[in-house]
N, C-alpha and C positions, 0 to 999 in steps of 0.2 A: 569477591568472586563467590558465588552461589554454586553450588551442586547437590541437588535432590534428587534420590535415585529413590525409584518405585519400590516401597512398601511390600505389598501386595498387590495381586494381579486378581486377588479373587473378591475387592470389593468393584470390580471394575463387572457390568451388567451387557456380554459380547451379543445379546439378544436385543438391546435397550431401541426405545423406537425415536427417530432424530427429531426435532422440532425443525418444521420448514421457519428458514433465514429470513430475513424479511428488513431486517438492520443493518446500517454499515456506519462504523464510525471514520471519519475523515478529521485525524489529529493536525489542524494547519497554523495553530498558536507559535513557532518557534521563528526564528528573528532572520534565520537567512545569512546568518554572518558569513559565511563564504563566499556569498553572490554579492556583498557590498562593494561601490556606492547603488550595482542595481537594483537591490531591495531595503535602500533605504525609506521608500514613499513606494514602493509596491510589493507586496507579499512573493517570496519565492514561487507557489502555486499556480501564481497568475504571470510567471514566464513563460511564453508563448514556444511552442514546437511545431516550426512552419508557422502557420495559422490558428493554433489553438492550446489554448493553456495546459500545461500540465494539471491541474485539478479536473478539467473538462475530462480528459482524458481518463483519469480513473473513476470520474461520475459515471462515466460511459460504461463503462469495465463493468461495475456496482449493478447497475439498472441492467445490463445485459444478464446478470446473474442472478433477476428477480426481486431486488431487493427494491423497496419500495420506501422505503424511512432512513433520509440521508442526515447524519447529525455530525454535523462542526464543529472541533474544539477550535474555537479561535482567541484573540486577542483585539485590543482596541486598534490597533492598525490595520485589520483584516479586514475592511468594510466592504473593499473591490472585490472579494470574493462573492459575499452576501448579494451585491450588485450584481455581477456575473451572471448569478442564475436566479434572476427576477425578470419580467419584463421592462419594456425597454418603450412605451407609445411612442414618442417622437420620434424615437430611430427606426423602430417601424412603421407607422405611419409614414416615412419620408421616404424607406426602399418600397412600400406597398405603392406612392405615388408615380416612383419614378420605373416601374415594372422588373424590378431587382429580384427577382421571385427566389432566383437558388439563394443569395444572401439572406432574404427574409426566411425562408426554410433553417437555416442554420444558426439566426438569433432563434429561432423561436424553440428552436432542439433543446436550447440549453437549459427551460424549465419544462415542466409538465407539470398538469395539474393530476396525472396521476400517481404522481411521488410528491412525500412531504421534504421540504428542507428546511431541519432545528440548528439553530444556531448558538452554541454556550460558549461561553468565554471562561478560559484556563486564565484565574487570577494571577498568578506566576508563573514564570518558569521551572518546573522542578522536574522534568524527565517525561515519556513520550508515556510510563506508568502511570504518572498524575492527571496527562491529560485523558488517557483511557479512562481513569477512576469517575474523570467529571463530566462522562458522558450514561453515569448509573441512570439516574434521573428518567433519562429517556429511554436506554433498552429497556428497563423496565422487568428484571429478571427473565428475559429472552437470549438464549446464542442469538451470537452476532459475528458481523464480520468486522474486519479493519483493513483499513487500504490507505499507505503512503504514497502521496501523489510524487515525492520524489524517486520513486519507483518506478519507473517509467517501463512495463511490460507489454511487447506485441507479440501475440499468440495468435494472431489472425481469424478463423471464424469462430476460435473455441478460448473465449479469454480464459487467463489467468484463474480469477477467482469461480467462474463457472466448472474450470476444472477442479477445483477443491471443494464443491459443492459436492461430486459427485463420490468424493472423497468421505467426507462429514456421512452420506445418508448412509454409504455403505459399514462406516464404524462408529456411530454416533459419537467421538468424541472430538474434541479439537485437534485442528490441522493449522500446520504452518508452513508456508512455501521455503524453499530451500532450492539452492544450488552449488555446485559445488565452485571453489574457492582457495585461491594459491594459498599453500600452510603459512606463511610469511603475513597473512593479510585475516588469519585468525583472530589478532586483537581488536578489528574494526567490527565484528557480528556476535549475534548470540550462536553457539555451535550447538546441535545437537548431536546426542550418543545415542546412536541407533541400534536394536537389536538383533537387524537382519542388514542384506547387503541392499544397499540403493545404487546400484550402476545404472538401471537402464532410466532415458527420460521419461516420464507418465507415472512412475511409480510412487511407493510407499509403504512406509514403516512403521510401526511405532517404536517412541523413544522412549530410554530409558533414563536418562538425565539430556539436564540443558544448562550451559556456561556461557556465561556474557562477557565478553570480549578477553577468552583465556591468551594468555600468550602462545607462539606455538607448541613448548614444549605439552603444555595442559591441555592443548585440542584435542579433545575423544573421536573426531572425524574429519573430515575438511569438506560439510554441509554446513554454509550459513543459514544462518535464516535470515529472508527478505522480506519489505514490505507488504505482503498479503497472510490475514490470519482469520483462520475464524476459531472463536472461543467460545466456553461455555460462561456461564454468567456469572455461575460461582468466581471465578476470576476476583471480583470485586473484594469479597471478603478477604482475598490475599492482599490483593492492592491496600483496601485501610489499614491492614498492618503492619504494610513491608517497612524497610529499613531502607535507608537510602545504602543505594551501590555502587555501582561502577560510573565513575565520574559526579561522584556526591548528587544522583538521579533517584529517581526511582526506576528500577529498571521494569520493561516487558518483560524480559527474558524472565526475570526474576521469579514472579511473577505465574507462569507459566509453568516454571517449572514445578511448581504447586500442584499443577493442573494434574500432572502424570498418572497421578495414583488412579483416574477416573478415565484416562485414555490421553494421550496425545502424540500426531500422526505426523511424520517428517514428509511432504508431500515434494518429490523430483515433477518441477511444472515443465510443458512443453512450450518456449517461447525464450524469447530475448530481452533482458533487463539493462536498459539503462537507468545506469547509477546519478541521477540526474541532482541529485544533491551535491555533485562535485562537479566542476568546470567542464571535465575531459569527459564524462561521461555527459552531460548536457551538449556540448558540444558533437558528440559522436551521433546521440539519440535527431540532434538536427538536420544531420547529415546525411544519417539513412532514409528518418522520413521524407525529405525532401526530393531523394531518388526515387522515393514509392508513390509521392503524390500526382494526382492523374493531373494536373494541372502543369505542375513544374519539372517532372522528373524529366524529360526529353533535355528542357535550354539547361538544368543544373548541370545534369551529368555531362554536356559540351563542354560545357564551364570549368567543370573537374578535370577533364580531359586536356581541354589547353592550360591549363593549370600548369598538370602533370609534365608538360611539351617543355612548359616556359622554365621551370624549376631542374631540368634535367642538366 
């Protein structure tokens, strides 16, 4: 367990001007063990919600929030991603023939030639830290963002990460999304200790320490942090020399809490997170989408309904 509590507040510059974001790292290296035999031959990322992959879905998030340089930690099993969002001629050539026009619209969404997508591969396993570290390379000493696709956030016309943006310009330092969190379920997140109250949704703080997965008596709050962050660059220099921590990893949280002395911001986001790294939360995130989609939601929700009838 880590806890790093701010130094000084006076090397910290409340004037400082933000560099526009432009980066996002998408960590998708890890094995998926909880969704086995499904992601034994397909990457967690690439399980579908409704009609579209979880990775799809926070690419979307990303490029809504301006970010233009998409970079993958992956692994040698991850190729279906890389596939994903490449073109595709003979599947489009075949809906272009057969006048399939919204389908061709919706392969073709998933690249743009005006976003880059870098792909590196995270040589081992050693924590979600390692794979941030091996994405130096490419931010290129830039802030940047990070987005876990197993995070599954609908904020409707104002995503997630676009709201932490606005976050970031107003305090130049790093921001991490947060919500808050049954005290009992403090060992599964990094918690931040906050210096002011975060009750209402939209708001924010800064922190003054962060603990990776304390038990609940050592929880300083009951704000996790979730998969959305943006960071300053320096990061990295903590990453080369951290120690492994919680669950012999390298932790973000860890990490992070480095960061404090230079600013970092507990952001309360307005929107819905499914926890889609686990069954119940993957399963729940199917269930809403599928009531919101313009296509299905009418026959689903009948469906649900006589469900409901048959089970009574």
């Amino acid at each position: 367990m880590t806890k790093i509590k701010n130094p000084s507040a006076s090397i910290k510059s409340a004037n400082r001007q933000s560099v526009k974001i432009k980066k996002a790292v998408f960590p998708v290296a890890g094995l998926g063990t909880r969704f086995l035999p499904a992601t034994k031959a397909t990457p967690k990322e690439m399980l579908p919600v409704v009609d579209k992959p979880l990775i799809e879905y926070a690419v979307e998030e990303a490029i809504a929030a301006g970010i233009t340089e998409l970079i993958f930690i992956t692994s040698y099993s991850k190729r279906a991603i890389e596939d994903h969002f490449d073109s595709h001629f003979e599947l489009e050539t075949r809906l272009q023939q057969s006048n399939k026009t919204a389908l061709l619209e919706k392969i073709r969404a998933t690249y743009s030639e005006n976003v880059s997508f870098i792909y590196i591969r995270q040589p081992e396993p050693k924590g979600l830290g390692d794979a941030i570290l091996c994405a130096k390379p490419a931010v290129n000493n830039e802030p940047f963002a990070v987005l876990l696709a197993d995070d599954l956030i609908e904020s409707g016309a104002r995503p997630c990460l676009t709201q932490m943006m606005s976050v970031y310009e107003k305090t130049g330092g790093s921001v991490v999304a947060v919500e808050k969190i049954a005290p009992e379920d403090s060992d599964k997140y990094g918690i931040v200790d906050i210096q002011t109250h975060l009750e209402d949704i939209g708001s924010y703080a800064e922190a003054s320490a962060l603990i990776e997965k304390p038990t609940p008596a050592q929880a300083p709050s009951s704000f996790g942090i979730v998969g959305r962050y943006i960071l300053s660059q320096h990061i990295f220099a903590y990453l080369e020399h951290a120690e492994v921590g919680a669950g012999n990893e390298i932790q973000l949280t860890d990490a992070i809490a480095r960061l404090i002395e230079e600013g970092v911001y507990a952001y309360r986001f307005q929107g819905k997170r499914y926890d889609c790294g686990s069954k119940l939360g993957y399963l729940k995130a199917t269930v809403n989408y599928a009531l919101k989609h313009p296509e299905l939601a009418d026959g689903f929700r009948a469906y649900i309904k006589q469900l409901n009838t048959i089970n009574r």
